[in-house]
PABAVO-967703 format. One line per 2 residues: their letters; for each residue x, y, z of N, C-alpha, C. Coordinates in nm, 4 decimals, padded with zeros to 6 digits. Each point is the difference from the previous one (the first is absolute). Layout:
BEGIN
a> X Y Z X Y Z X Y Z  ... $
REM end
This chain:
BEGIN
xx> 01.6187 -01.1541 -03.1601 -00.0969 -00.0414 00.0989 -00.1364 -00.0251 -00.0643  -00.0599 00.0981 -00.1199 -00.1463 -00.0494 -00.0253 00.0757 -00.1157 -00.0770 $
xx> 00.0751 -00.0394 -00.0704 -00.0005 -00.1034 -00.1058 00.0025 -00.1768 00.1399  00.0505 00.0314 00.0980 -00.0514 -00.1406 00.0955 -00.1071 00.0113 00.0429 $
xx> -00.0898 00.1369 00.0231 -00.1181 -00.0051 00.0519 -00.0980 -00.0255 -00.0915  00.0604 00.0198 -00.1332 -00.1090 -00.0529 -00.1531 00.0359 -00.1738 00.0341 $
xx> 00.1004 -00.0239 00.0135 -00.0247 -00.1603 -00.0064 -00.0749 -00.0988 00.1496  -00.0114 00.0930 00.0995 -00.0868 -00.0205 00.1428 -00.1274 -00.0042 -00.0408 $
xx> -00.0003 00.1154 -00.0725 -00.1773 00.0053 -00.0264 -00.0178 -00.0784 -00.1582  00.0529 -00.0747 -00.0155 00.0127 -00.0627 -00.1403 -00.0241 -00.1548 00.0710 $
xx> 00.0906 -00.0251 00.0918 -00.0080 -00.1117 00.0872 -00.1268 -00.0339 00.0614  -00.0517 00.1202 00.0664 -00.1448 -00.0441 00.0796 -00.0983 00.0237 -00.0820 $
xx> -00.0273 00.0540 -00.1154 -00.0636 -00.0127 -00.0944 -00.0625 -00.0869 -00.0550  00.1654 -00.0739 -00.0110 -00.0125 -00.1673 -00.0451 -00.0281 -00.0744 00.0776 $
xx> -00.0129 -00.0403 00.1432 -00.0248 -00.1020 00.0800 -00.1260 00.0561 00.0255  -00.0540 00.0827 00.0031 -00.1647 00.0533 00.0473 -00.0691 -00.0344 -00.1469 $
xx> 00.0253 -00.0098 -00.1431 -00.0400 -00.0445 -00.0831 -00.0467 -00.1527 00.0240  00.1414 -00.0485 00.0459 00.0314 -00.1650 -00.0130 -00.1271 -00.0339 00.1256 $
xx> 00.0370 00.0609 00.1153 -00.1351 -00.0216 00.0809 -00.1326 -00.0129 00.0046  -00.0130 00.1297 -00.0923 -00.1357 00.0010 -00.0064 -00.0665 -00.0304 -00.1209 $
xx> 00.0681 -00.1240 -00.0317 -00.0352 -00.0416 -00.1237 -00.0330 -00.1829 00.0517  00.0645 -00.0183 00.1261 -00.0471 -00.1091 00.0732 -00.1430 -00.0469 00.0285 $
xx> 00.0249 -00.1265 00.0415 -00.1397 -00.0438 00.0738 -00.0438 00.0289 00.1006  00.0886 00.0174 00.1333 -00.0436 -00.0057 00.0855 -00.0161 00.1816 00.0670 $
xx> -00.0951 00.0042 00.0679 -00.0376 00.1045 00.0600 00.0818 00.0932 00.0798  00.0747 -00.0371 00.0650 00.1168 00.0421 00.0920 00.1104 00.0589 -00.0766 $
xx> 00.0045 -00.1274 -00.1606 00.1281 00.1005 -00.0429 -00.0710 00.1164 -00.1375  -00.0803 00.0094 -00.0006 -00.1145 00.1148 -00.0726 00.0475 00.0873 00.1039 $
xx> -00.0395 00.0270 00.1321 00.0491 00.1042 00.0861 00.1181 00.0617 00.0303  00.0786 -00.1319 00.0003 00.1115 00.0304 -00.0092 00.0650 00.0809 -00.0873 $
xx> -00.0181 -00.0249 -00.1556 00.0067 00.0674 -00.1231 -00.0260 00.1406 00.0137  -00.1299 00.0072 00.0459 -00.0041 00.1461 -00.0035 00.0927 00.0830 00.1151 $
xx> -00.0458 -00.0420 00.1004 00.1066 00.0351 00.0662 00.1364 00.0749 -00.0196  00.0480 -00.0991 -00.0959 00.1161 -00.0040 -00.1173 -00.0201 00.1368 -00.0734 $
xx> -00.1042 -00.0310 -00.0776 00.0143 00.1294 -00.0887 -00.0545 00.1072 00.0562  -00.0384 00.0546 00.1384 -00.0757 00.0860 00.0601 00.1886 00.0602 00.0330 $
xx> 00.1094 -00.0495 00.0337 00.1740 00.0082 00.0479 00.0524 00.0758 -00.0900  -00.0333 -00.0638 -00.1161 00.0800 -00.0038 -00.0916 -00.0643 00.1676 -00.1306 $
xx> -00.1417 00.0041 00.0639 -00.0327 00.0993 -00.0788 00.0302 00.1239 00.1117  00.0110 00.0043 00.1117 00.0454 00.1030 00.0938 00.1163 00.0131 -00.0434 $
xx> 00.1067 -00.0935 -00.0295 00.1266 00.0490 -00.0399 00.0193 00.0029 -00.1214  -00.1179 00.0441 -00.1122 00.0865 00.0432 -00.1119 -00.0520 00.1464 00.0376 $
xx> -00.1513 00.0620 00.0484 -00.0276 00.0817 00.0371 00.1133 00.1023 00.0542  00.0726 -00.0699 00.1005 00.1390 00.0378 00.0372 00.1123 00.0641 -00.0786 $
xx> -00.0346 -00.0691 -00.0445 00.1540 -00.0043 -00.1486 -00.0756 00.1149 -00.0807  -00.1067 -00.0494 -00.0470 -00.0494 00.1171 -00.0845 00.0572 00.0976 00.0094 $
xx> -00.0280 00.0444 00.1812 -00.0162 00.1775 00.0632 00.1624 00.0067 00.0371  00.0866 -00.0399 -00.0586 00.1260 00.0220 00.0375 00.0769 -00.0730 00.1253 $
xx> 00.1390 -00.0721 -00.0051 00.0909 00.0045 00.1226 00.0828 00.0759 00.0160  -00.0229 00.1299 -00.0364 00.0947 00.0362 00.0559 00.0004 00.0882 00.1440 $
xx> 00.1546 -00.0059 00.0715 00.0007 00.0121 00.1065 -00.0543 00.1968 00.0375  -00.0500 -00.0200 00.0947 00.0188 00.1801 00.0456 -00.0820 00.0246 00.1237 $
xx> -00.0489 00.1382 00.0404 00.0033 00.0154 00.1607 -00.2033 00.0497 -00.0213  -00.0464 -00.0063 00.0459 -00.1494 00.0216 00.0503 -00.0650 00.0853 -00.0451 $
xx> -00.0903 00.0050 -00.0800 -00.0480 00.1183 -00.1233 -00.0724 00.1333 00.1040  00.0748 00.0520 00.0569 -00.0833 00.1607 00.1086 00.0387 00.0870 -00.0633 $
xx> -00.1177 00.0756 00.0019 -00.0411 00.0834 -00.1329 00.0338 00.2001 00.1304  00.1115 00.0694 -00.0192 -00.0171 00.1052 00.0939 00.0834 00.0976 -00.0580 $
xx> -00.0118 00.0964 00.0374 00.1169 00.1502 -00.0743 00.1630 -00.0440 00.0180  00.0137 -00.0607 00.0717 00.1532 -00.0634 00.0339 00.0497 -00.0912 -00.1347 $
xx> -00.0788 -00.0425 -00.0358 00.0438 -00.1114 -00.1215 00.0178 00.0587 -00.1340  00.1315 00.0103 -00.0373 00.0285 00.0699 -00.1526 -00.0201 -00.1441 -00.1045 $
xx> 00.0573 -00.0906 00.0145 -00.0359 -00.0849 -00.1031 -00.0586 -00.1391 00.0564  -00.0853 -00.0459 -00.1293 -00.1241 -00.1412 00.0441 00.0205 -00.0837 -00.0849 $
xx> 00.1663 00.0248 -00.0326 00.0197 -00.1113 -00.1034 00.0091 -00.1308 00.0851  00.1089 -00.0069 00.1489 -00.0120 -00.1185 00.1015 -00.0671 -00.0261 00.0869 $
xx> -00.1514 -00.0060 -00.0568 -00.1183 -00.0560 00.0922 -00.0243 -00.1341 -00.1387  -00.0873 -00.0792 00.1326 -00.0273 -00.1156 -00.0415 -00.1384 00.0104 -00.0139 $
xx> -00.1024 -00.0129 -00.1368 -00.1476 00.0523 -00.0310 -00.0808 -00.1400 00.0996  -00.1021 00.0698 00.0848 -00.0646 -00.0899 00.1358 -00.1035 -00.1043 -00.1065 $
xx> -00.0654 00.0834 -00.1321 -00.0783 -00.0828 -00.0033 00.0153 -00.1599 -00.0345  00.0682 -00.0671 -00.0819 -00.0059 -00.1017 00.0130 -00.0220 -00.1331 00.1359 $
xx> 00.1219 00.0921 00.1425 -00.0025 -00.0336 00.0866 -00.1513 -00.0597 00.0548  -00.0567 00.1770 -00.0174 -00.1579 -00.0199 00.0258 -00.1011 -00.0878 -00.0581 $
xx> 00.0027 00.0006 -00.1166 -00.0605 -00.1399 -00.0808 00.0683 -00.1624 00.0578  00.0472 00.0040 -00.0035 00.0706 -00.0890 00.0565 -00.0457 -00.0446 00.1382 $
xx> 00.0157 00.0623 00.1094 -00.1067 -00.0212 00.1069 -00.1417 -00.0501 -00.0211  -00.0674 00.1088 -00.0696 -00.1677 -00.0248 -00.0449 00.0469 -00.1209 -00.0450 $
xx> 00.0643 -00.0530 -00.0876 -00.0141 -00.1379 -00.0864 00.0291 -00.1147 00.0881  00.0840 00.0132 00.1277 00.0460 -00.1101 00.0679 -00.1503 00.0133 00.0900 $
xx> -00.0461 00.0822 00.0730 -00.1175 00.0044 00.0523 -00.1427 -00.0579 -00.0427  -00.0072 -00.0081 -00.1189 -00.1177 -00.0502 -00.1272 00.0594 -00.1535 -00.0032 $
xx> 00.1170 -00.0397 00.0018 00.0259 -00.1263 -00.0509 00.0445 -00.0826 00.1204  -00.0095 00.0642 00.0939 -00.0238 -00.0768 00.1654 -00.1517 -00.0322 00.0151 $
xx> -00.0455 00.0973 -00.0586 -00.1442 -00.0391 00.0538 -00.0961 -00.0880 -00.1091  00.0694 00.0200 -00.1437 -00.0324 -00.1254 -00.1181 00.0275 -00.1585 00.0661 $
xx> 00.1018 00.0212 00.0057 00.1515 -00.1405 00.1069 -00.1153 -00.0484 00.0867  -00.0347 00.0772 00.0850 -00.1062 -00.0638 00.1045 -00.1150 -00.0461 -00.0353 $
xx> -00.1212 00.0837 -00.0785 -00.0629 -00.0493 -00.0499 00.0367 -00.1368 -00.1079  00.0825 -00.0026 -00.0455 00.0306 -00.1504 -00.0829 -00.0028 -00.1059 00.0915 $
xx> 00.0710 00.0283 00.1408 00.0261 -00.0600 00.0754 -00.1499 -00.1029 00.0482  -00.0527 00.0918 -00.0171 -00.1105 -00.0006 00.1193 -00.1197 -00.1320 -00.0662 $
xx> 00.0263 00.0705 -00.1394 -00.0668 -00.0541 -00.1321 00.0149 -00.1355 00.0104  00.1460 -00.0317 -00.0152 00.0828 -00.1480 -00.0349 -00.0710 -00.0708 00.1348 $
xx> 00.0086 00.0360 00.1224 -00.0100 -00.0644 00.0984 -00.1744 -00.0614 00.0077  -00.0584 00.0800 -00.0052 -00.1691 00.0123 -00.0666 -00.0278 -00.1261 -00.0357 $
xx> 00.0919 00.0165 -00.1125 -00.0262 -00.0824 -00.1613 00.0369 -00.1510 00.0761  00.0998 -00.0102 00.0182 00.0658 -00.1368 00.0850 -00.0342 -00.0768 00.1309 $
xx> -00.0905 00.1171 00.0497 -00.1513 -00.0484 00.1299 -00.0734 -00.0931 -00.0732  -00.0909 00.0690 -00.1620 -00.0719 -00.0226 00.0163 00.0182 -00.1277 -00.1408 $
xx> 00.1076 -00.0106 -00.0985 00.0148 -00.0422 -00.0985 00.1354 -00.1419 00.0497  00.0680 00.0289 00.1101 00.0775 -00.1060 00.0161 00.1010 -00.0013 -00.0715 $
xx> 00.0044 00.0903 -00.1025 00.1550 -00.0004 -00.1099 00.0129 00.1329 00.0208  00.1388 00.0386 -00.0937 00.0755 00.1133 -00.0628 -00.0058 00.0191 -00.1358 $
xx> 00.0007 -00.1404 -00.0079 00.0016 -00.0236 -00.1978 -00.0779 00.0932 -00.0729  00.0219 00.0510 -00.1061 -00.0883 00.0737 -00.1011 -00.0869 -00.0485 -00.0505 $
xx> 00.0939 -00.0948 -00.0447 -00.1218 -00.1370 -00.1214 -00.0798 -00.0553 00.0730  00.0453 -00.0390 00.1332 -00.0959 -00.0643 00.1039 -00.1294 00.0692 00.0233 $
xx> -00.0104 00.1046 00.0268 -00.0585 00.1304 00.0223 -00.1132 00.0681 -00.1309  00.1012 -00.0570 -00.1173 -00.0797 00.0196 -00.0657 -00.1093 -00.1299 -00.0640 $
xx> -00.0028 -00.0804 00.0677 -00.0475 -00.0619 -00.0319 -00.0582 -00.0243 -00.1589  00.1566 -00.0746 -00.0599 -00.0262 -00.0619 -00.1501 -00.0870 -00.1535 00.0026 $
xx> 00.0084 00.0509 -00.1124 -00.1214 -00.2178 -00.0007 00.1219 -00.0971 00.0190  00.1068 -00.0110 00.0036 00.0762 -00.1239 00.0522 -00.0531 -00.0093 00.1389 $
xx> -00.0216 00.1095 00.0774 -00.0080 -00.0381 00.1059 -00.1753 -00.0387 00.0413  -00.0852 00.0057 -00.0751 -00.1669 -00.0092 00.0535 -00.0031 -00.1201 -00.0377 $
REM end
């Protein structure tokens, strides 16, 4: 199971590279996007798949070998929470930019001397 989830996060790696290596603005967001997925699930992988029952910590419990450790889970949240609210702000950015500039383009945007 990690050796397909190394090639998932190997996959979006690569298309959030390929993205955000584009011109246009939308697929820059997109990209990250991409790698905002793809770094939650190696995070994942990191902290283990394997299967087991709810880490409660009480005098009843002789062994803690089949709990599943929360923190990654927890990072994982914080990180999807931070990168919803990055996502939006890009959003917000691109839309801004395209009020007031009329393109998406980079080069456009950046205004090189082909274009003055």
């Amino acid at each position: 199971m990690e050796l397909l989830m190394a090639i998932v996060i190997g996959i979006l790696f690569m298309s959030a590279t390929y993205l955000m290596l584009s011109k246009s603005i939308l697929r820059i967001i997109i990209g990250t996007g991409l790698l905002s997925h793809g770094a939650h699930l190696l995070i994942l992988t990191m902290g283990g798949l394997k299967g087991g029952s709810v880490p409660l910590l009480s005098d009843k419990v002789a062994s803690y070998v089949d709990y599943v450790d929360p923190l990654p889970q927890a990072l994982i949240l914080t990180a999807i929470v931070i990168s919803f609210g990055v996502t939006s702000f890009l959003l917000v950015l691109a839309y801004r930019t395209y009020q007031e500039l009329g393109t998406d383009d980079m080069e456009e945007m950046r205004g090189t001397e082909a274009n003055e």
